[in-house]
C-alpha positions in Angstrom: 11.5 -5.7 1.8 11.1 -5.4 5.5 9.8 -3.4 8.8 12.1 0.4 8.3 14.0 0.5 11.6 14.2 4.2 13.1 16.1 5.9 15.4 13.1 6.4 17.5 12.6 3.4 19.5 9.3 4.7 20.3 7.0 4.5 16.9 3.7 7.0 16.9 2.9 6.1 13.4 -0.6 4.2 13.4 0.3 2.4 10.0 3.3 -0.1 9.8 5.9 0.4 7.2 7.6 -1.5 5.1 11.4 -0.1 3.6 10.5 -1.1 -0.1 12.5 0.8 -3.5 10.3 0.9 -6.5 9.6 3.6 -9.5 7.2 5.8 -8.3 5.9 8.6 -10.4 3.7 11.7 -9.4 1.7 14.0 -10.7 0.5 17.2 -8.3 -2.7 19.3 -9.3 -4.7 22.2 -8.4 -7.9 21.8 -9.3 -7.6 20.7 -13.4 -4.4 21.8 -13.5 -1.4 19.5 -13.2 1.5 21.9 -10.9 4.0 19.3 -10.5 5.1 16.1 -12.0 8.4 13.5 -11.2 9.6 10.5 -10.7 11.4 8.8 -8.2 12.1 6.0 -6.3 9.6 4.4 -3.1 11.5 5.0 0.5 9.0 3.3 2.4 5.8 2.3 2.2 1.9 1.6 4.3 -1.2 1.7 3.8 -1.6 5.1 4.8 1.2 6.9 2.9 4.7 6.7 1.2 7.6 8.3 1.6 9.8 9.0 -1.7 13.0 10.4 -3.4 11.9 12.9 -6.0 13.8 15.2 -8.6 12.2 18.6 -6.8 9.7 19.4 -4.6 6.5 19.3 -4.4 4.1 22.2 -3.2 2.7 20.9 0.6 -0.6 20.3 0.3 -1.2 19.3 -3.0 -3.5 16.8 -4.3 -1.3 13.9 -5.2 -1.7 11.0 -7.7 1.1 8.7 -7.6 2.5 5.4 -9.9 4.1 2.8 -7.7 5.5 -0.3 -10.2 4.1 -2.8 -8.1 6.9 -5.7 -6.9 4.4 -8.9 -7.7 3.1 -9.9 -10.6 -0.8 -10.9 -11.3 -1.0 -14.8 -12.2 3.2 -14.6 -12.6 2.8 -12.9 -15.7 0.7 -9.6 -15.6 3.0 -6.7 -14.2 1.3 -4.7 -11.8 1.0 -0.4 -10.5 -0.1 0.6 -7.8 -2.2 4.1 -8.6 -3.2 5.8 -5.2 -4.3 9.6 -4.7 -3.7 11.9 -1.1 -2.1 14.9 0.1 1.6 15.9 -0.3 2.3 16.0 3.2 6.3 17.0 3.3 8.6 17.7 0.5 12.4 19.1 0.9 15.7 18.1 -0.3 14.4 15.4 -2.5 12.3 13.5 -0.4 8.8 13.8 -0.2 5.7 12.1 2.1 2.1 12.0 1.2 -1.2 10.4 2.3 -2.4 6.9 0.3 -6.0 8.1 1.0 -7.2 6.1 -2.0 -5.7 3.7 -4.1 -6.2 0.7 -6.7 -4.1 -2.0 -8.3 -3.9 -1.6 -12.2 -2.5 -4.0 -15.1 -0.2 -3.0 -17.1 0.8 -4.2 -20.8 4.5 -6.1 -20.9 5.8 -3.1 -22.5 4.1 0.2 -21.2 4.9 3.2 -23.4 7.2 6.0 -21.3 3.9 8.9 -21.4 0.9 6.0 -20.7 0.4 7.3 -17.4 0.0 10.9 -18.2 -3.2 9.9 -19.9 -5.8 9.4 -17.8 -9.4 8.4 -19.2 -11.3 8.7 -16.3 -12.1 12.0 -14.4 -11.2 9.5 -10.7 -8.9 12.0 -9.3 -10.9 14.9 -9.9 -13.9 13.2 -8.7 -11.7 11.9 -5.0 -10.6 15.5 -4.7 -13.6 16.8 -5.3 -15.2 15.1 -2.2 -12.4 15.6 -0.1 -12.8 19.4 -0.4 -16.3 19.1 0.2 -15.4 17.2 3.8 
């Protein structure tokens, strides 16, 4: 992991980012509706957004929830995600960029059925884009 070194000596990005490869998965909605889903693997991440290689676009725009298998482990032992929502921002020939306008760390069991993270209990997402359409 380290600072992503551009071509661009000069940097207009207010976040820093990090060059980091981890399993990321996605999930794109319109309203209830999921419109897009993948998987993929991190490019680069900040605090502000990733970018990310995914198996087909994504629709610009979108409200994005993504699934970043987070690198550390809690207490050595507890593997880690890293479950943010925003805003597809970009998305062409397998790479995609999106706002981290929210985000939490989750645990996750030692061994994490393939669909878990398709099953979301809580109505969070719907709830974050539901007061971002009303600012």
């Amino acid at each position: 992991m380290g600072l992503e070194q551009g071509d661009n000596p000069v940097e207009r990005r207010s976040k820093r980012r990090f060059v980091i490869e981890r399993e990321i998965r996605c999930r794109v909605f319109d309203q209830d509706k999921i419109v897009a889903a993948g998987s993929g693997k991190t490019l680069n991440l900040s605090s502000g957004g990733v970018a990310f290689a995914t198996e087909r676009d994504l629709p610009i725009g979108g409200v994005i929830e993504l699934s970043i298998a987070w690198p550390a482990l809690l207490e050595n032992r507890c593997p880690l995600q890293l479950v943010g929502f925003g805003r597809v921002l970009r998305s062409e020939h397998g790479r995609a960029v999106s706002t981290i306008e929210q985000y939490e760390f989750r645990t996750l069991s030692q061994a994490v059925p393939e669909n878990t993270w398709l099953a979301r209990r809580d109505r969070k997402l719907r709830r974050w884009a539901e007061t971002v359409a009303r600012s």
